[in-house]
N, C-alpha and C positions, 0 to 999 in steps of 0.2 A: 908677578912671577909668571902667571901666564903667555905673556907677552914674549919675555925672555924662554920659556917654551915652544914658543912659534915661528922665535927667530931659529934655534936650534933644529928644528924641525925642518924647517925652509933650508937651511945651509946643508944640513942630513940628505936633503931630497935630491939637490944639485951635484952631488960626491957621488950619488949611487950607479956603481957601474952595471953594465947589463948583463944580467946573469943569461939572459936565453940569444942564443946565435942566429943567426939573419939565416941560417936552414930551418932553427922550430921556427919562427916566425912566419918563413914562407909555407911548411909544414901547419901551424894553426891556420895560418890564410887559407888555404886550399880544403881543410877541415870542413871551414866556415863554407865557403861557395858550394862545395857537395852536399851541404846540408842547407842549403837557403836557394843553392839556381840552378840551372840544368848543364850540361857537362862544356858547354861552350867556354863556357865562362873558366879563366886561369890565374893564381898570382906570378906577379911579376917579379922581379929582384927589387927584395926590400932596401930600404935606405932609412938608416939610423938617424933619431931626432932626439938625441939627449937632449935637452934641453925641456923636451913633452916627453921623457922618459917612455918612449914608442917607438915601434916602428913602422914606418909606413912602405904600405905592400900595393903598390897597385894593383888594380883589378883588371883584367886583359881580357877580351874579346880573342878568340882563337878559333882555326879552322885546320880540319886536316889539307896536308899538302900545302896551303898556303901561310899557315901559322898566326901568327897576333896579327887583327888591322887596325886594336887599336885600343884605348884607356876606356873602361867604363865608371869606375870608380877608384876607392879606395877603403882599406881595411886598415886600422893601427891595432897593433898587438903591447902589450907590454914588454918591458924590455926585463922585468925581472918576474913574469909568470909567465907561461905560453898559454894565452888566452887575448882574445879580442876586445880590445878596450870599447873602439866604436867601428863602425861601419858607413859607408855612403847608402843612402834607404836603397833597399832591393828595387824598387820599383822605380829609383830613379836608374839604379844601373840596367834594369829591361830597356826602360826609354831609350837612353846612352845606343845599348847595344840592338836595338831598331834602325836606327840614324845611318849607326857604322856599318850594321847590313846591307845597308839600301847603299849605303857609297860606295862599298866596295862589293856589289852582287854580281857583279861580270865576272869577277876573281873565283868569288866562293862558290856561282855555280857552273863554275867551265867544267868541259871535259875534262879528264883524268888520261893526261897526256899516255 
């Protein structure tokens, strides 16, 4: 009986439509990074992964005047709570967004036309 429980379960899991819209998802994303990095950091436009019953939010590197230069990470939120399932580690996305500083630093520290 168990068995036949799991399969049920499993088919239940694959049917489940997503209760929360790719605005809370971007909405919890942006939650998360105000509460974990400092304000550079942005989500990007989620994109739906029924299948991981998630959605995944890029994490964007952002600068005034010149805007994103670039992906640091990524954050999945659930599709049927508005809450962050997992995260890329914080400390890989500082790395990330180190890297992306340095290649685009002519941009980010020009004159303000």
């Amino acid at each position: 009986m168990a068995k036949s429980m799991s399969n049920t379960e499993g088919a239940m899991a694959t049917t489940i439509a997503p209760t929360i819209t790719a605005l809370q998802a971007l909405a919890a994303a942006n939650l998360f990074l105000s509460n974990h990095l400092p304000d550079r950091f942005m989500a990007g436009p989620p994109s739906l992964d029924l299948p991981a019953q998630v959605w995944r939010v890029p994490v964007l590197l952002a600068y005034p005047i010149i805007g994103p230069v670039g992906q640091t990470g990524e954050i999945l939120v659930s599709v049927t709570a508005e809450e962050v399932v997992s995260s890329t580690p914080i400390e890989e996305m500082k790395v990330a967004a180190r890297t992306l500083y340095e290649q685009h630093r002519n941009a980010i520290e020009a004159p303000v036309p």
